[in-house]
N, C-alpha and C positions, 0 to 999 in steps of 0.2 A: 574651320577657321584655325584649326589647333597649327597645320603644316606651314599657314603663312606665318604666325606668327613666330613661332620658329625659324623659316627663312630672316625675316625681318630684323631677330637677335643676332643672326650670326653676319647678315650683309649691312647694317646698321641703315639710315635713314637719308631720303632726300631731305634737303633745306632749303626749300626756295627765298629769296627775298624779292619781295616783289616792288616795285619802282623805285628802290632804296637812293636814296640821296646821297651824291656825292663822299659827303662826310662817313655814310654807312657803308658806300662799298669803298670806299678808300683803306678806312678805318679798321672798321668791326669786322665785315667781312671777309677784309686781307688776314688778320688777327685767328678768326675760326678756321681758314684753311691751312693756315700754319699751326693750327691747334689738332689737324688732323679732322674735320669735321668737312663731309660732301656739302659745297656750299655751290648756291646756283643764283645769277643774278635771274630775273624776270622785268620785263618790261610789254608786257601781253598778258593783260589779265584773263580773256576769253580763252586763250591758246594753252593757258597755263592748264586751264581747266580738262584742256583735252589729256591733257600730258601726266595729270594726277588718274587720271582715270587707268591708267598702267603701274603706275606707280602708288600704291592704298599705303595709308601711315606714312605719309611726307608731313614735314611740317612745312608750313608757311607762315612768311614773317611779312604784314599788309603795311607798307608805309603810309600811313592815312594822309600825310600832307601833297603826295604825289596822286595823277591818276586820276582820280574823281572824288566828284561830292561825297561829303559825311554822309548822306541819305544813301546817295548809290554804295557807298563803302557800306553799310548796313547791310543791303540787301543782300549783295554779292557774297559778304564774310558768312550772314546766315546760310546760305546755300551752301558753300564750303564747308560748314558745321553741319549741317542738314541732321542725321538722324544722330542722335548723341549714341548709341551703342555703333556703329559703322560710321563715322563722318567722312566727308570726301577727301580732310585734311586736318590735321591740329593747327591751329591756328593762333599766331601771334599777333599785338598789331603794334607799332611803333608810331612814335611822335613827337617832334620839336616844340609842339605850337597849343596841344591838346590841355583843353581845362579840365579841373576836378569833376564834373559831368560828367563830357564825356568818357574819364576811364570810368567811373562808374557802371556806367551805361554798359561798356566793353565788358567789365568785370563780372558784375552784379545781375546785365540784364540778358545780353547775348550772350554773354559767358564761353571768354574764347578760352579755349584748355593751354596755352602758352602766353596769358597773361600781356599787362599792358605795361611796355618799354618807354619810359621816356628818352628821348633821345637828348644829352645833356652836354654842356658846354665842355664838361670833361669826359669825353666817349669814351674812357676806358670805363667809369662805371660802368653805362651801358652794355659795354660789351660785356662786361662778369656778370651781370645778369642776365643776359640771354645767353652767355656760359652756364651758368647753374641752374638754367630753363631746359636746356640742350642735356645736360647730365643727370635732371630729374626724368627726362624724357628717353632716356638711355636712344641716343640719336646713334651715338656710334657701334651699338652691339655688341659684337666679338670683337669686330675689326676693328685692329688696331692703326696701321696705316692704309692711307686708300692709294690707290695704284692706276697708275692711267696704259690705257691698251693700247697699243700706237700700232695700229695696222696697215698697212701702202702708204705711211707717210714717207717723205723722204727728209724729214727735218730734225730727228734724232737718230744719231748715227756713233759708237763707238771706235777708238782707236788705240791696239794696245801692243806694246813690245812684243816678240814674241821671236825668238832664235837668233836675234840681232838686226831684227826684221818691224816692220809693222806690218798690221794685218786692222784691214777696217772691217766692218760688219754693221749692221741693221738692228737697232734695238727696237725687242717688241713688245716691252712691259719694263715699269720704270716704277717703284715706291724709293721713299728717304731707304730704304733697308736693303735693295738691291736694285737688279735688272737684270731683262733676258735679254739675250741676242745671238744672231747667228750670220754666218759667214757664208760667201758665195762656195767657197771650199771650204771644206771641213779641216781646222786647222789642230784636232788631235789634241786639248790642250786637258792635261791630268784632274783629275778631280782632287779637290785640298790644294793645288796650286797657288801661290801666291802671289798676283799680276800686279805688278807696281807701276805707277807714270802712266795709266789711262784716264785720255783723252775722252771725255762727253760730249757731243754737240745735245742743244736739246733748243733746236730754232737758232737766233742768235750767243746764246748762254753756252759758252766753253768753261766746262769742268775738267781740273784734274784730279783725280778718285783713286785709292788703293784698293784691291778688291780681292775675294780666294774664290775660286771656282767651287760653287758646290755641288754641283752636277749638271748632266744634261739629259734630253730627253729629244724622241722624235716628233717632228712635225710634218708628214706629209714626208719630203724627199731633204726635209732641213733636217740639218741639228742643230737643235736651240740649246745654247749654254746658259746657265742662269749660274749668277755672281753674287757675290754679298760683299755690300761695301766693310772694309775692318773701322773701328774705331776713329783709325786715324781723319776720319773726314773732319773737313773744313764745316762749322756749322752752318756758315755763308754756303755752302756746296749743299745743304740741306732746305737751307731756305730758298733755294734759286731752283731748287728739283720740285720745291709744295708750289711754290707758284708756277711753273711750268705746266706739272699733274692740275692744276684747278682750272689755268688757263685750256688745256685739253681737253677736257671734260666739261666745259664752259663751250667751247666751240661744239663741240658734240649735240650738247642741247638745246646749243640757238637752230641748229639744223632741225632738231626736233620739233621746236618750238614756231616753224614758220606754218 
């Protein structure tokens, strides 16, 4: 057990929410992924199941008012906790509607290890609480920012000055902290360089980003440049990259999830 959990600390934690309401993925959710937390909507409880079974030490966040009966919500959340030294998932449950009972119940009887959320007319509590559920739970491990992988897409694509020229290229990993990419040609561009007036696409979201080249490396018959954004970014250029990365990684797992 000792190698996973080690992996675990250094690649930090899935987060599923599962049927989350409106208000919860508007809100809260938008909120965690801009805080840097792998956040995943769910709307397939069975499927969900299949998909933790690869994935051991996710948390899940149950919205009790979506989805099924308090009874069925029982059974199912028990099962997901199954053996308290190995469970199939930490387990949260959230609710608008929920009496002093049943968190009891949650609390006291099933005893879910990420605590019972009420969901409240000022979401922002809520959400600093399942912040400080999420950091007791050290969810994010080592890693600091999460990074989306963007493989044969054609939807994020760079464009940047270059000899009095432009030169567009294929980006193929994106965090707030940089990005890789490479060019049909190899366009020779110095390490430490400092590339001003580049263009992002990332779907419909045009970025303009200053960046320094800090190296590159081979792939196959590519050379992939990896960049780092300097200071100077726009923090709207920051919040438009987390939600691009979450959206990405969102589509990845509804694929997984069917």
């Amino acid at each position: 057990m000792e190698p996973k959990k080690t992996l675990d600390n250094l690649l930090g934690k899935n987060i599923f929410f599962l049927y989350p309401s409106a208000i919860i993925q508007n809100e809260l959710i938008a909120e965690l992924a801009q805080q840097e937390f792998e956040v995943y909507i769910v709307k397939n409880h069975t499927n969900l199941r299949r998909v933790l079974q690869k994935r051991p030490a996710s948390l899940v966040f149950v919205n009790l008012d979506e989805g099924m009966s308090e009874k069925d919500w029982d059974v199912y959340i028990r099962r997901l906790i199954g053996n308290v030294d190995e469970p199939e998932a930490f387990v949260g449950v959230l609710s608008a509607n929920a009496t002093e009972a049943i968190m009891r119940k949650y609390i006291n009887v099933i005893k879910v290890q990420c605590g019972f959320i009420p969901i409240l007319p000022d979401i922002h509590k809520s959400t600093k609480q399942v912040f400080d559920i999420l950091r007791a739970q050290d969810a994010k491990g080592r890693r600091k920012y999460i990074r989306a992988t963007i493989e044969r897409e054609t939807n994020a694509t760079v464009n940047m000055p270059l000899n009095n020229s432009f030169i567009n290229g294929a980006i193929r990993d994106i965090s707030v902290v940089g990005f890789s990419c490479a060019f049909t040609e190899d366009p020779q561009i110095e390490k430490n360089s400092l590339v001003q007036n580049v263009q992002i696409r990332l779907q419909t979201t045009l970025l303009k980003v200053e960046a320094i080249v800090f190296g590159s490396r081979m792939e196959g018959m590519s050379k992939v440049y990896v960049l780092l954004f300097t200071q100077k970014i726009d923090p709207d250029a920051r919040t438009r990259i987390r939600k691009y990365i979450q959206s990405n990684l969102q589509s990845k797992m509804d694929l997984e999830l069917k």
